[in-house]
Each structure stands twice: as structure tokens, then as C-alpha cells.
C-alpha positions as CSV (number, residue, x, y, z in Angstrom):
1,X,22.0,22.9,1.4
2,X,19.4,21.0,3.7
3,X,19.1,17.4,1.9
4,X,16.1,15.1,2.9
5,X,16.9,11.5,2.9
6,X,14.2,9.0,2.8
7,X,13.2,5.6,3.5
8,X,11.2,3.0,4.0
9,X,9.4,2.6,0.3
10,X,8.9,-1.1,-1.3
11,X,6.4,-3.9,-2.3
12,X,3.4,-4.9,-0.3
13,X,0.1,-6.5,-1.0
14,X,-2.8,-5.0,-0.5
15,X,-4.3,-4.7,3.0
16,X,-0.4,-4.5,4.0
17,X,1.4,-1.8,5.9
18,X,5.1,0.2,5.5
19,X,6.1,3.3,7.7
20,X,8.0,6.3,5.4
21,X,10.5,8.2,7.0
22,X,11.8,11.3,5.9
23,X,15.1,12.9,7.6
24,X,16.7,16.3,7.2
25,X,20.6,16.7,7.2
26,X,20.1,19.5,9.9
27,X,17.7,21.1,12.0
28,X,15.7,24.0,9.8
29,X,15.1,27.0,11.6
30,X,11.5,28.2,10.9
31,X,10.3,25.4,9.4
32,X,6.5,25.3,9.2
33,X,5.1,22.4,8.0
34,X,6.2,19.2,6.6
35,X,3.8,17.0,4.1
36,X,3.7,13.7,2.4
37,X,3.3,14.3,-1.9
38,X,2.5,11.1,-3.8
39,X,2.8,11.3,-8.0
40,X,1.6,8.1,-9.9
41,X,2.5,7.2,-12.9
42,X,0.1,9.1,-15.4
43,X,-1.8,11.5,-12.7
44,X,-0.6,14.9,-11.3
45,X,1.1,15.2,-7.8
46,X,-1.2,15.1,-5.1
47,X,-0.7,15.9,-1.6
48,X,-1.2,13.0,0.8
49,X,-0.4,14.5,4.0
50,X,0.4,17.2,6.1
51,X,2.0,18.4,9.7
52,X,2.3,21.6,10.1
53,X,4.6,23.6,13.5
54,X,2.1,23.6,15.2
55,X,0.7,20.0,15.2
56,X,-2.3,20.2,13.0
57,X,-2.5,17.5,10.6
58,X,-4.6,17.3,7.3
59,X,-5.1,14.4,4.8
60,X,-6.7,13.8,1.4
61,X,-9.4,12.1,1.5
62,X,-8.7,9.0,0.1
63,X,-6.3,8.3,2.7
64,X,-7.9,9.6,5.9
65,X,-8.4,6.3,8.3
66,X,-5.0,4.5,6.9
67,X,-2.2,6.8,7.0
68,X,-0.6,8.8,10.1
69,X,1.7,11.4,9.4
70,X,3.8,12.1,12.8
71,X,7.2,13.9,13.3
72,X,10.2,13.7,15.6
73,X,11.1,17.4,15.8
74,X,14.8,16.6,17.7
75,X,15.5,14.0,14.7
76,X,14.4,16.8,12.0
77,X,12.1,13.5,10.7
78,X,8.8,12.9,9.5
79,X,6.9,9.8,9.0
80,X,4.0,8.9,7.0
81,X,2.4,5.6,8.5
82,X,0.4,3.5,5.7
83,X,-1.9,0.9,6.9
84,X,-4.6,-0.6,4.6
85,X,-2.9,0.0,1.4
86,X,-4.5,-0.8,-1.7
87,X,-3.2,-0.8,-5.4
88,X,-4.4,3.0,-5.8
89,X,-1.6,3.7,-2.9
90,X,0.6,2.7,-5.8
91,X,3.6,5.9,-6.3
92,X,6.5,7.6,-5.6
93,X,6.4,9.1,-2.8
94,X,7.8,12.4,-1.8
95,X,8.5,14.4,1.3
96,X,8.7,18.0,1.5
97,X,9.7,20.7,4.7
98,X,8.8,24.1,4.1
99,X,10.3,26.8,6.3
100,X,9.4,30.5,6.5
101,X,6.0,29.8,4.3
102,X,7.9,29.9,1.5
103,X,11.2,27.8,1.2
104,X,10.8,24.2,0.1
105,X,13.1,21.3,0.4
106,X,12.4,17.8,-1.2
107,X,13.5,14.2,-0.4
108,X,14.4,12.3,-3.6
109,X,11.1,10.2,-3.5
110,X,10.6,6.8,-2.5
111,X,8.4,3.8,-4.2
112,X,5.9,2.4,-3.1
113,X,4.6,-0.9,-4.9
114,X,1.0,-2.1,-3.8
115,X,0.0,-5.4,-5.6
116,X,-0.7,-8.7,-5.4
């Protein structure tokens, strides 16, 4: 099946920046939307980030002004820019592709470590 590889997770201090990348083994035909999750250890998964087909892009709140999802459809890849992080930024991070409205594929997850 379709496996998401992704990259770019490690330690920064607060204030600091890292770019996430997320690629797909193939091309998905009808893929809708692809999104940024973030679960932290002792809190629910929370959705960070979103792109969807058509170019729309939606945020949670606590991130809107320091994080840029963006997408390279000919590389199958999506990116989450994080600028500004603080401590709270603290996770694993997770990408996801949906295609059809329906079918989900997930990346393995990635760290992200923001401390002093």
C-alpha cells in the first residue's frame, strides 16, 4: 500500500524553526486533502493543519501566524513549516493524505522537541 515517509522532526529551542516533510511512495489518485495531526504526551490528537485539493488551508488556532502547511503535488509531499515554536509545540507529529473523502493514509510520526 501507499506508505508516507516523513522527516524533518528534532530538538529546537523556543523561538526556533524546523520544516516537516511528508512524502508518499506514489502519486494517489483522488486524494483530497492532506493535514498535519500533532498528539502530546497526555492530550488527545489534535489537528494542526490542513490542505485540501483545492488549495484551501485551515489551522488551529494556536498555530495560525507560525506554521505554513504547503504541498508539492508532482513530489506527492507536504510540508508543515514551524516558525516561532514554543514548548506547547512539543509532540509527535503526524501526517495524513485522505483520498476519495474517505481513505486515510498515515506517516509514522515524527518528534518534535521544543525546549530550552
Amino acid at each position: 500500500q501507499v506508505q508516507l515517509v516523513e522527516s524533518g522532526g528534532g530538538l529546537v529551542q523556543p523561538g526556533g524553526s524546523l520544516r516537516l516533510s511528508c512524502a508518499a511512495s506514489r502519486s494517489i489518485f483522488g486524494l483530497n486533502a492532506m493535514s498535519w495531526y500533532r498528539q502530546a504526551p497526555g492530550k488527545q490528537r489534535e489537528l494542526v493543519a490542513s490542505i485540501t485539493s483545492g488549495g484551501s488551508t485551515n489551522y488551529l488556532d494556536s498555530v495560525k501566524g507560525r506554521f505554513t502547511i504547503s504541498r508539492d503535488n508532482a513530489k506527492n509531499t507536504v510540508y508543515l513549516q514551524m516558525n516561532s515554536l514554543k514548548p506547547d509545540d512539543t509532540a509527535d507529529y503526524y501526517c495524513n493524505f485522505v483520498r476519495f473523502g474517505r481513505q486515510h493514509y498515515w506517516g509514522q510520526g515524527t518528534q518534535v522537541t521544543v525546549s530550552s
